[in-house]
C-alpha positions in Angstrom: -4.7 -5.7 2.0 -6.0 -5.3 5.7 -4.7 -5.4 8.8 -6.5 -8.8 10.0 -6.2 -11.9 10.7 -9.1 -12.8 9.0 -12.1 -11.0 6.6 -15.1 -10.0 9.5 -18.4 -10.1 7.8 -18.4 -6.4 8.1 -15.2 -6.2 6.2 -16.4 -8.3 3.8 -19.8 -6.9 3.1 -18.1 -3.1 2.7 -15.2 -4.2 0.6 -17.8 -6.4 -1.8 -20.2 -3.7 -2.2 -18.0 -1.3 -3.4 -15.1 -2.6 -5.6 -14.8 -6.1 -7.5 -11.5 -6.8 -6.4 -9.8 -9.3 -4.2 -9.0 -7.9 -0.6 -6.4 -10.1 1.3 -5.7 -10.4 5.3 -2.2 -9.8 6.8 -1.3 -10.1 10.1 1.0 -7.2 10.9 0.4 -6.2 14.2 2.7 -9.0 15.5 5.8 -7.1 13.9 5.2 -3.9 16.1 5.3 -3.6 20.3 3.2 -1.3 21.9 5.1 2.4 22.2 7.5 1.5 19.0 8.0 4.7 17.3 6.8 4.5 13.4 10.5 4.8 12.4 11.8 1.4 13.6 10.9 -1.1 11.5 9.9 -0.8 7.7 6.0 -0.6 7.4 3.8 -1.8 5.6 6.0 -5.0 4.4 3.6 -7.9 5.1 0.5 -6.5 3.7 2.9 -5.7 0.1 4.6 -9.2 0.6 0.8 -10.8 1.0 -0.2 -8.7 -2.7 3.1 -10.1 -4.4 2.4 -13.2 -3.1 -1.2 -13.5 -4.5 0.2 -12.2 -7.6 2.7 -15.0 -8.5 0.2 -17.6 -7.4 -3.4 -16.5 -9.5 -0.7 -15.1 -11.8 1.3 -17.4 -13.2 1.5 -18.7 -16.4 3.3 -19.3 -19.5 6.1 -16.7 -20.3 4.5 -13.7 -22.1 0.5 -15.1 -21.5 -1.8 -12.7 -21.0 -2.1 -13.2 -17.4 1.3 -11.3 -16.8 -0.2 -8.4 -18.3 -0.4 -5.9 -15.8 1.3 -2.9 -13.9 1.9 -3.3 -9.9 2.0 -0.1 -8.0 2.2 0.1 -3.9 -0.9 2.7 -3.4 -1.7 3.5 -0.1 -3.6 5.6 2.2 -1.8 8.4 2.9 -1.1 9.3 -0.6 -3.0 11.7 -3.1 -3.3 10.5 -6.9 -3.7 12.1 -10.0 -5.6 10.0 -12.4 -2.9 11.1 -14.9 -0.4 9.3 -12.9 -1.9 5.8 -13.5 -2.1 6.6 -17.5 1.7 7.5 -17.3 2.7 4.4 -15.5 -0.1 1.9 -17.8 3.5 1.3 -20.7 5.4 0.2 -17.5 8.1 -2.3 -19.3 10.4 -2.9 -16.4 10.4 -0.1 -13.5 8.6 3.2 -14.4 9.4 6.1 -11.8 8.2 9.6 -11.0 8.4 12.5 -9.0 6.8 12.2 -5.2 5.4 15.6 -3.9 5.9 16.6 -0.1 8.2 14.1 0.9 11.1 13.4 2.9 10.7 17.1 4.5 10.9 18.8 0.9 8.6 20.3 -1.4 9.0 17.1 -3.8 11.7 14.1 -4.4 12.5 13.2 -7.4 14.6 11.2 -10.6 16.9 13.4 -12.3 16.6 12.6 -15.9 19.6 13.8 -19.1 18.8 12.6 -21.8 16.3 10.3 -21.0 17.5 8.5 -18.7 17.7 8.4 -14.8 21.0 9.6 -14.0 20.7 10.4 -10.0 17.9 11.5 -7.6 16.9 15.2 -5.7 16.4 14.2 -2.6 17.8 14.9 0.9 18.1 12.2 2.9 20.6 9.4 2.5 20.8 10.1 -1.4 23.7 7.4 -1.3 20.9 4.6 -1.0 20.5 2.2 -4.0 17.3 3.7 -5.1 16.4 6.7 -2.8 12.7 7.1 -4.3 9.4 7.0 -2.1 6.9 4.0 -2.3 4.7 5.6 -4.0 7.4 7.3 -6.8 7.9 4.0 -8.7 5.4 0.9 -10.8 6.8 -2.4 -11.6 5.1 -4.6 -14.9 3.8 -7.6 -13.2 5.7 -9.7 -16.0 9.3 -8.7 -14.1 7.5 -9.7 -10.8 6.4 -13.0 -12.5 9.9 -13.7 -13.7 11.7 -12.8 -10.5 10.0 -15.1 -8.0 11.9 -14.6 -4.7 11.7 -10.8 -5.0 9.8 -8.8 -2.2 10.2 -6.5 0.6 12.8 -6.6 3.4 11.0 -6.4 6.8 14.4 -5.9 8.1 16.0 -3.0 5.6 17.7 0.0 7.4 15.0 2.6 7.7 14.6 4.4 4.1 15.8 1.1 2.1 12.7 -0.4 2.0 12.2 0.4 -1.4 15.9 -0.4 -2.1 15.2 -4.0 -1.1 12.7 -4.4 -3.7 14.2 -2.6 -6.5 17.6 -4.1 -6.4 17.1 -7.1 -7.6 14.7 -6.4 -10.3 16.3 -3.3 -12.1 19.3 -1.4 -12.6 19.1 2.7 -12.5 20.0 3.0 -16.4 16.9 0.7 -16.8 14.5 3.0 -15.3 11.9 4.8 -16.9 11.1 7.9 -16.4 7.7 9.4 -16.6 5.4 12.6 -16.4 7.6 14.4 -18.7 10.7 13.3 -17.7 10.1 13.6 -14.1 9.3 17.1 -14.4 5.5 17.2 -13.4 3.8 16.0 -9.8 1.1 13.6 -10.2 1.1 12.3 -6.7 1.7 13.7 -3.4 2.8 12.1 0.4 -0.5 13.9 1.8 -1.4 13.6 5.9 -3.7 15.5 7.7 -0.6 17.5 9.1 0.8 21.0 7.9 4.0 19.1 5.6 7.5 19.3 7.4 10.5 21.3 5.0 13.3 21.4 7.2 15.3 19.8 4.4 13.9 21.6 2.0 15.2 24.7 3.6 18.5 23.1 4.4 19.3 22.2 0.5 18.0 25.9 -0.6 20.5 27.5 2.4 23.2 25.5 0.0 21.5 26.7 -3.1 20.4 23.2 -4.1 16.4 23.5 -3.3 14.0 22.0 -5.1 13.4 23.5 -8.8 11.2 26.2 -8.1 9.4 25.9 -11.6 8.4 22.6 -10.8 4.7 23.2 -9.5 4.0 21.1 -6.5 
């Protein structure tokens, strides 16, 4: 999904020659005013709205067709990915979730998993939210998308409920499924081009509550 209000030729040319999937248009920009710092408004929420909304209409179909077949996962562009990460998330039957390296000012946020099943999160900011996990820490089957047709992003969520907004109405924390070995391996990290910030990372280990230091990050 681009930031545009339309496909340029040049857009279209470069996205055609290289991949043989649909690219949409979203006009963001109007959201945002010049000098807004990148922490007051949720981004990111039109261009995730637009996939979701292309999704239920080429979509749709009878209840368990073979067009609701599928895994929807919010990838983006600041993120590094493991192939293994999109093997792990391919049995996706509701919400499938994972561990997020170098995130939220921490070596890695996480699901905590007993027994197999989600029980809480490691994370240090706000872990009170509904579903404190990072975008890119959690895959949806397109079949609970399908059957949940006003579900979608908040564009005006509290900062760090964006997720949250989502998840709530689709799936309860008991019914989340935990991958990459129960949430104990990284398969996908919050990369920038920008030495990663650990100030709570060092806050939670000055309370002896860091990040496991066997997990490798």
């Amino acid at each position: 999904v681009a930031d545009m209000l339309s496909q340029t030729k040049g857009f279209k040319d470069r996205t055609e020659r290289f991949t043989h999937y649909p690219h949409l248009t979203c006009d963001a920009f109007h959201c945002f005013s010049q000098g807004d710092p990148n922490w007051l408004k949720p981004r990111g929420v039109e261009q995730r709205n637009e996939g979701l909304r292309w999704l239920r209409e080429h979509r749709r179909a009878s209840l368990g067709g073979a067009s609701e077949q599928g895994i929807v996962y919010f990838a983006d562009d600041d993120n590094t990915y493991s192939l293994q990460l999109f093997q792990e998330m391919r049995n996706t039957q509701k919400v499938s979730v994972w561990p997020v390296g170098l995130v939220g000012s921490m070596k890695y946020e996480s699901p905590m998993v007993k027994g197999g099943k989600v029980v809480g999160f490691h994370t240090g900011w706000r872990p009170s939210r509904p579903f404190p996990i990072d975008m890119a820490g959690f895959a949806v089957s397109l079949h609970l998308i399908l059957s949940h047709p006003d579900a979608c992003f908040d564009g005006d969520a509290p900062q760090g409920f964006l997720e949250s907004s989502l998840l709530h109405g689709l799936v309860t924390m008991d019914e989340l499924e935990p991958r990459a070995d129960n949430c104990t391996k990284v398969l996908v990290w919050h990369t920038r081009t920008e030495k990663p910030k650990m100030k709570r990372e060092e806050a939670l280990q000055a309370q002896g509550l860091g990040s496991d230091p066997a997990v490798e990050v």
